[in-house]
N, CA, C and O atoms as a GROMACS GRO file, in nm:
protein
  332
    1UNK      N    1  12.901  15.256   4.267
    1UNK     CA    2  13.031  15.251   4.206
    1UNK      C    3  13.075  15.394   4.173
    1UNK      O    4  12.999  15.484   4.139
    2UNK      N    5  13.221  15.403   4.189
    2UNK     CA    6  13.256  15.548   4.131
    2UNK      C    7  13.359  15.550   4.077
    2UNK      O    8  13.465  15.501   4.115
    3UNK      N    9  13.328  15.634   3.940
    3UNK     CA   10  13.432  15.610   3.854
    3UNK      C   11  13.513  15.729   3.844
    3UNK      O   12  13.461  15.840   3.830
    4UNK      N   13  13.637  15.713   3.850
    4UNK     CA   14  13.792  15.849   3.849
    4UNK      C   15  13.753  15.952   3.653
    4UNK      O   16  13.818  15.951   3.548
    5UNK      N   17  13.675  15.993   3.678
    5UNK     CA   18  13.674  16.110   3.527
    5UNK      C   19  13.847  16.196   3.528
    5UNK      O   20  13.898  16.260   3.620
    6UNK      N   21  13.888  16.174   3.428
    6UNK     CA   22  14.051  16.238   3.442
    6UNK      C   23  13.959  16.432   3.420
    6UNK      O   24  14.026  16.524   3.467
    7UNK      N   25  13.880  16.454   3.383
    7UNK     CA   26  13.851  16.579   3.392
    7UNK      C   27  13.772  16.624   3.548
    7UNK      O   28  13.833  16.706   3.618
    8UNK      N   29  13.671  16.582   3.586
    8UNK     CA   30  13.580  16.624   3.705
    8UNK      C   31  13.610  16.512   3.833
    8UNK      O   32  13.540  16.507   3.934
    9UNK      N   33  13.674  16.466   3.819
    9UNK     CA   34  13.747  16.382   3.938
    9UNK      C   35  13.688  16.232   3.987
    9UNK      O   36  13.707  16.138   3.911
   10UNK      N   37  13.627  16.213   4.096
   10UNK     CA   38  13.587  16.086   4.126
   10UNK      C   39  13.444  16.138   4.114
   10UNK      O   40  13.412  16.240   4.175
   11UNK      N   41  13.350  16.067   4.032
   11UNK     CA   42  13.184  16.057   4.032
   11UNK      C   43  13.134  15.981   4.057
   11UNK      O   44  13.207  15.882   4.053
   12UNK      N   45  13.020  15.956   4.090
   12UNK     CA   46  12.911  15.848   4.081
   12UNK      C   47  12.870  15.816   3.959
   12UNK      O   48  12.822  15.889   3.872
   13UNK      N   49  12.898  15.660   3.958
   13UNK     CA   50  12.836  15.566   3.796
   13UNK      C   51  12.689  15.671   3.756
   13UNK      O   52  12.668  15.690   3.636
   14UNK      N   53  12.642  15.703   3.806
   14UNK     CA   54  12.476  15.744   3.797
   14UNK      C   55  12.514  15.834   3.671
   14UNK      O   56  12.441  15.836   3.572
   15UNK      N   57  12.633  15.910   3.681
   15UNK     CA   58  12.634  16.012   3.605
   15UNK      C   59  12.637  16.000   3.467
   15UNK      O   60  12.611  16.076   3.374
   16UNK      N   61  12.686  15.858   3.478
   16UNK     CA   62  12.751  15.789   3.315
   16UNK      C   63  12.656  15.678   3.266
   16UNK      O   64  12.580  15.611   3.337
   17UNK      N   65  12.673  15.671   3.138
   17UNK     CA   66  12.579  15.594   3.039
   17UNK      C   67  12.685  15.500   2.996
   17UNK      O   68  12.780  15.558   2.943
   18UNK      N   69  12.694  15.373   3.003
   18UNK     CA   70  12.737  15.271   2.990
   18UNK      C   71  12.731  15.221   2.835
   18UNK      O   72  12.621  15.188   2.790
   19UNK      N   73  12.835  15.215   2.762
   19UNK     CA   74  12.859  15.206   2.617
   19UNK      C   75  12.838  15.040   2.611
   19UNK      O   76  12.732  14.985   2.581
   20UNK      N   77  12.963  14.973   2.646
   20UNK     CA   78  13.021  14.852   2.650
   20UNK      C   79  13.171  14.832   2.653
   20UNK      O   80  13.249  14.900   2.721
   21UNK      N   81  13.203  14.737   2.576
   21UNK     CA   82  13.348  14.685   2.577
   21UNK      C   83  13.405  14.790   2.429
   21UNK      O   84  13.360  14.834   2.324
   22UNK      N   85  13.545  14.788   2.515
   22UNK     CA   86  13.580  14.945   2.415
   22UNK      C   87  13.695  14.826   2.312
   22UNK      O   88  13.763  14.882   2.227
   23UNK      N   89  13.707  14.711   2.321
   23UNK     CA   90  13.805  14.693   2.213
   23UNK      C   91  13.792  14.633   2.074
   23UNK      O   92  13.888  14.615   2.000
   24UNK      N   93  13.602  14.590   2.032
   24UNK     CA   94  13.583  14.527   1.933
   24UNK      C   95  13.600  14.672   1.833
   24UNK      O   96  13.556  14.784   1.858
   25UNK      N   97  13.665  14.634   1.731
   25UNK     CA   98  13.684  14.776   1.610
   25UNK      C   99  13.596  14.765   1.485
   25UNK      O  100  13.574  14.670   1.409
   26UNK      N  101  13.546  14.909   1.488
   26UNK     CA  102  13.456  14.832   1.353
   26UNK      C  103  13.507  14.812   1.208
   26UNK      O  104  13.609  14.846   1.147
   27UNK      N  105  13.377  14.731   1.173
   27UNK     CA  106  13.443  14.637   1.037
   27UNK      C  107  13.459  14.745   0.946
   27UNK      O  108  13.432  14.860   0.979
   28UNK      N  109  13.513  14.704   0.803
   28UNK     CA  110  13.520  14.736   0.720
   28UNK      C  111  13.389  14.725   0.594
   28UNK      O  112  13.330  14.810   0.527
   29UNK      N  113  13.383  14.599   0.603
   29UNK     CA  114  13.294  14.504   0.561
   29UNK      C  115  13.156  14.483   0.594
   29UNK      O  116  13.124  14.438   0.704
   30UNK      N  117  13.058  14.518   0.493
   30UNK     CA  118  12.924  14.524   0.575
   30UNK      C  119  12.880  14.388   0.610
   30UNK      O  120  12.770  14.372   0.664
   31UNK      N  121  12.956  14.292   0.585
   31UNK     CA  122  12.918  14.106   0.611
   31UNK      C  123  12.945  14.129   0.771
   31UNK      O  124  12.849  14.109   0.846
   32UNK      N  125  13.065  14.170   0.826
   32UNK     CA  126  13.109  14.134   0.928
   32UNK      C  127  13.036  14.206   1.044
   32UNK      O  128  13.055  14.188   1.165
   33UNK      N  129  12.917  14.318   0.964
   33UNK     CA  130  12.895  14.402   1.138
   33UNK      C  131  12.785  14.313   1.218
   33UNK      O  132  12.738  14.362   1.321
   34UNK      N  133  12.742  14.190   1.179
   34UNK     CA  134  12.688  14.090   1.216
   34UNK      C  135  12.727  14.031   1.380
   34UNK      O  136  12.660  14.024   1.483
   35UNK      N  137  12.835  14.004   1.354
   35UNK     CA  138  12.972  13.962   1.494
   35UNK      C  139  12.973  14.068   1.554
   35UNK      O  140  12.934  14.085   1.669
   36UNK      N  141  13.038  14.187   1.448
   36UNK     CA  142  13.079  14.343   1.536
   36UNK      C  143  12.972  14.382   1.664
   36UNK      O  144  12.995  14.426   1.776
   37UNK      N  145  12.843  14.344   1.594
   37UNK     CA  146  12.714  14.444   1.669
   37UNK      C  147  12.638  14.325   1.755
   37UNK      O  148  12.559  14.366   1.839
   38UNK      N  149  12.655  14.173   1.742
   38UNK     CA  150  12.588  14.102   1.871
   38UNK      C  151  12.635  14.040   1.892
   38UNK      O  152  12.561  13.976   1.967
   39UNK      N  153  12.769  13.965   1.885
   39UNK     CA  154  12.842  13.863   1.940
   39UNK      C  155  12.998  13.937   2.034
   39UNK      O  156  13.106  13.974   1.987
   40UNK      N  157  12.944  13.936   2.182
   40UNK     CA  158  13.024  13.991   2.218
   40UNK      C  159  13.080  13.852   2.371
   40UNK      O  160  13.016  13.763   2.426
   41UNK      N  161  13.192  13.889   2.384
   41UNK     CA  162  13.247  13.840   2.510
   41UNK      C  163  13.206  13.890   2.635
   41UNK      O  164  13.218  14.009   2.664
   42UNK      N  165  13.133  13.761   2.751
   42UNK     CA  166  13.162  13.853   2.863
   42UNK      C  167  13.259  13.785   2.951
   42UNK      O  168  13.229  13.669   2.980
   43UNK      N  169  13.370  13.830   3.001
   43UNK     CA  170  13.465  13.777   3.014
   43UNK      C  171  13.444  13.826   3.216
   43UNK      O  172  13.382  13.913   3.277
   44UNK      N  173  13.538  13.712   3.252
   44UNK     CA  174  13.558  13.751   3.427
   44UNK      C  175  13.670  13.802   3.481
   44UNK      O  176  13.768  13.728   3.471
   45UNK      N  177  13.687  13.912   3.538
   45UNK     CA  178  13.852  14.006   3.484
   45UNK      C  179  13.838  14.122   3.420
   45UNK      O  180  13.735  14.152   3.360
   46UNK      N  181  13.958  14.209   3.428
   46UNK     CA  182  13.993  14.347   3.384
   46UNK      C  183  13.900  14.322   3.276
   46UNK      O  184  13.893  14.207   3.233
   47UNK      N  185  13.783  14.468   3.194
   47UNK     CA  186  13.807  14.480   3.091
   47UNK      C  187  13.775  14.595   3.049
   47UNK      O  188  13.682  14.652   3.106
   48UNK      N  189  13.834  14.652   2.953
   48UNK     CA  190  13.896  14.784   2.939
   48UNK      C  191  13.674  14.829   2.837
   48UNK      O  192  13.621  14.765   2.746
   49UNK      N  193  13.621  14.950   2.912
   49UNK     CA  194  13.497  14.978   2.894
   49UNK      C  195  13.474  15.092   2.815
   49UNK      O  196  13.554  15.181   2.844
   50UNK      N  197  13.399  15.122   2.729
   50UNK     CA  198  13.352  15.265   2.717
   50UNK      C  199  13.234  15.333   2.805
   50UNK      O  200  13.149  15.257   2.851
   51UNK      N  201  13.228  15.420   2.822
   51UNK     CA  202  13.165  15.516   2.938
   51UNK      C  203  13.187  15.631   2.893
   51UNK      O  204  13.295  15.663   2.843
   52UNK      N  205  13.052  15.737   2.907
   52UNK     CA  206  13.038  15.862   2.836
   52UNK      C  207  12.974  15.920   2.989
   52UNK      O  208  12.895  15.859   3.061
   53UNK      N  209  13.038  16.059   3.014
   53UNK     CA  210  13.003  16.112   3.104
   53UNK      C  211  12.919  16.203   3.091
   53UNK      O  212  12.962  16.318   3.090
   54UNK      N  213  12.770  16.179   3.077
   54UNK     CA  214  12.642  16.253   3.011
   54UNK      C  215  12.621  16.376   3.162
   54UNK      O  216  12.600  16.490   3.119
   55UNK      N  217  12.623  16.373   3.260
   55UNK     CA  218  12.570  16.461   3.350
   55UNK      C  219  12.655  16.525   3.458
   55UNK      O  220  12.646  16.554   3.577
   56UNK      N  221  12.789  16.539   3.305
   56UNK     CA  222  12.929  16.607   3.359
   56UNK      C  223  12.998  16.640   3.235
   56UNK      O  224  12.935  16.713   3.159
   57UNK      N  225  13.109  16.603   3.198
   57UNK     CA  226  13.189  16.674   3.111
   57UNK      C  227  13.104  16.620   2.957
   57UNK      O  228  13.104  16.677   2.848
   58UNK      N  229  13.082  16.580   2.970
   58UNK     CA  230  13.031  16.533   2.845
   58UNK      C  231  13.140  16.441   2.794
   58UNK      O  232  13.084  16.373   2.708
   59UNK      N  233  13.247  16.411   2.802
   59UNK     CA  234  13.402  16.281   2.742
   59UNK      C  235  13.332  16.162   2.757
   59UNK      O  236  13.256  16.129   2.848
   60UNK      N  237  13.375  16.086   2.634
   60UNK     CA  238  13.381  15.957   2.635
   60UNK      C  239  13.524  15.921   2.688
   60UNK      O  240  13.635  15.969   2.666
   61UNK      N  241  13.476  15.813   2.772
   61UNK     CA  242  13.618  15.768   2.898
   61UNK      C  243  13.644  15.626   2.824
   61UNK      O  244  13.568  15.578   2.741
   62UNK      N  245  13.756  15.574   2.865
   62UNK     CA  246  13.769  15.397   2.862
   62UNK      C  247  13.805  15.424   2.960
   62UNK      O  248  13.875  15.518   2.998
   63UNK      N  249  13.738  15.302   3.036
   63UNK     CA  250  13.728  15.262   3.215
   63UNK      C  251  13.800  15.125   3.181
   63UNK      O  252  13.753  15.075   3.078
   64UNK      N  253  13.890  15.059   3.234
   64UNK     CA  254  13.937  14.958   3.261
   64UNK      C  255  13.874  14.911   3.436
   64UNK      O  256  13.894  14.969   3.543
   65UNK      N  257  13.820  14.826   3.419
   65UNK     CA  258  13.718  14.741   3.548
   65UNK      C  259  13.731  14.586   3.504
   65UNK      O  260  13.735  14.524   3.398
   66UNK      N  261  13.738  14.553   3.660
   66UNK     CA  262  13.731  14.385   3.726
   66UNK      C  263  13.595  14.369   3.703
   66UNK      O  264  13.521  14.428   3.782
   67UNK      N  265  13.535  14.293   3.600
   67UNK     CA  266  13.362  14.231   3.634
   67UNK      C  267  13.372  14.190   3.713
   67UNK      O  268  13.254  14.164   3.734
   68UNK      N  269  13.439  14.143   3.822
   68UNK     CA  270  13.395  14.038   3.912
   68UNK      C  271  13.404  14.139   4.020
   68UNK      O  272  13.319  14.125   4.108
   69UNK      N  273  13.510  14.264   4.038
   69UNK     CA  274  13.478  14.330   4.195
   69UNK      C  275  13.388  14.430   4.178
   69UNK      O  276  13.305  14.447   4.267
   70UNK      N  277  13.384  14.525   4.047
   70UNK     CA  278  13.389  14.645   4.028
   70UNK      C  279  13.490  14.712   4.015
   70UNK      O  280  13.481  14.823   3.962
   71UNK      N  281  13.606  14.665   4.058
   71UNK     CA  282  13.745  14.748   4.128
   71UNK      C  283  13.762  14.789   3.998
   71UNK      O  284  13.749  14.716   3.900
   72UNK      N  285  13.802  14.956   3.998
   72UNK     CA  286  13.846  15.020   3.839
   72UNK      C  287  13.994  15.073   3.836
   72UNK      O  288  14.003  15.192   3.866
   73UNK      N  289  14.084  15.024   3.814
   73UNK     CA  290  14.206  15.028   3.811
   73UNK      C  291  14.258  15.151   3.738
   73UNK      O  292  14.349  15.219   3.786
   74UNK      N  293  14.182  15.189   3.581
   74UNK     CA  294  14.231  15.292   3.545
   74UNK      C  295  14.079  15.377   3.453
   74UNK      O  296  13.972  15.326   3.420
   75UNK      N  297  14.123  15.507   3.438
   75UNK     CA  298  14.012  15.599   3.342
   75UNK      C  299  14.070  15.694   3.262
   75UNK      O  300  14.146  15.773   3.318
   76UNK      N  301  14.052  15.705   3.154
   76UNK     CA  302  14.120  15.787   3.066
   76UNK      C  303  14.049  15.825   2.905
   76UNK      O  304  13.980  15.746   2.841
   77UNK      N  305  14.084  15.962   2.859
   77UNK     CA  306  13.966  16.033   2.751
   77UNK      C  307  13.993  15.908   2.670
   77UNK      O  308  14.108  15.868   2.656
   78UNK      N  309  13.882  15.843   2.614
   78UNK     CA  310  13.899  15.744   2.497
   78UNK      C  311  13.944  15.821   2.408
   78UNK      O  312  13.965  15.739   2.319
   79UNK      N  313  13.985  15.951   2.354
   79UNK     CA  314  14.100  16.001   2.223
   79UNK      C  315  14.218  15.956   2.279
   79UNK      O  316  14.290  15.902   2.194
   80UNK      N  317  14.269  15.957   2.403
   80UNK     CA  318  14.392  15.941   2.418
   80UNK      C  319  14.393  15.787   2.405
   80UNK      O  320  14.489  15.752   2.336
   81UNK      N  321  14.311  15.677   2.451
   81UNK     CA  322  14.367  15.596   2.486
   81UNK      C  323  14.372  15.492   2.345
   81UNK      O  324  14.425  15.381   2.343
   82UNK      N  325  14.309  15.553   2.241
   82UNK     CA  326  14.306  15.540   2.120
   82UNK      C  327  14.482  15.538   2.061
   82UNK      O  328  14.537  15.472   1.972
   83UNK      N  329  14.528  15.627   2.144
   83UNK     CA  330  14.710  15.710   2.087
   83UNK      C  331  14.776  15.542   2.086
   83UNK      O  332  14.893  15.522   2.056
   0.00000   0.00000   0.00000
């Protein structure tokens, strides 16, 4: 698989360390990091990822990816996509 880095261009997955799903936010509440930290969705379809590019720029990315093709539609610095 190769993922579009908006800084070092198209790479190989190899390069990156695989976070998870970039949209659960953390709690406030120390009851709730229960859900936050092991109850997660795996869903079939777009879903928007975190990905840290350890053996290149060093950026944490959100990768938006199809579980079901691989196909990665978009990549962008997770500060921005935070905006």
């Amino acid at each position: 698989m190769r993922i579009p880095c908006p800084f070092c261009g198209d790479r190989d997955a190899r390069e990156f360390v695989y976070r998870g799903d970039a949209s659960p936010v953390r709690p406030t509440e120390p009851a709730d990091f229960h859900d936050y930290v092991y109850l997660r969705d795996n869903p079939a379809g777009p879903l928007r990822e975190h990905w840290y590019h350890a053996q290149g720029c060093r950026n944490w990315l959100v990768v938006t990816r199809d579980t079901r093709t691989h196909e990665i539609s978009r990549a962008e610095f997770a500060r921005a996509a935070d905006r």
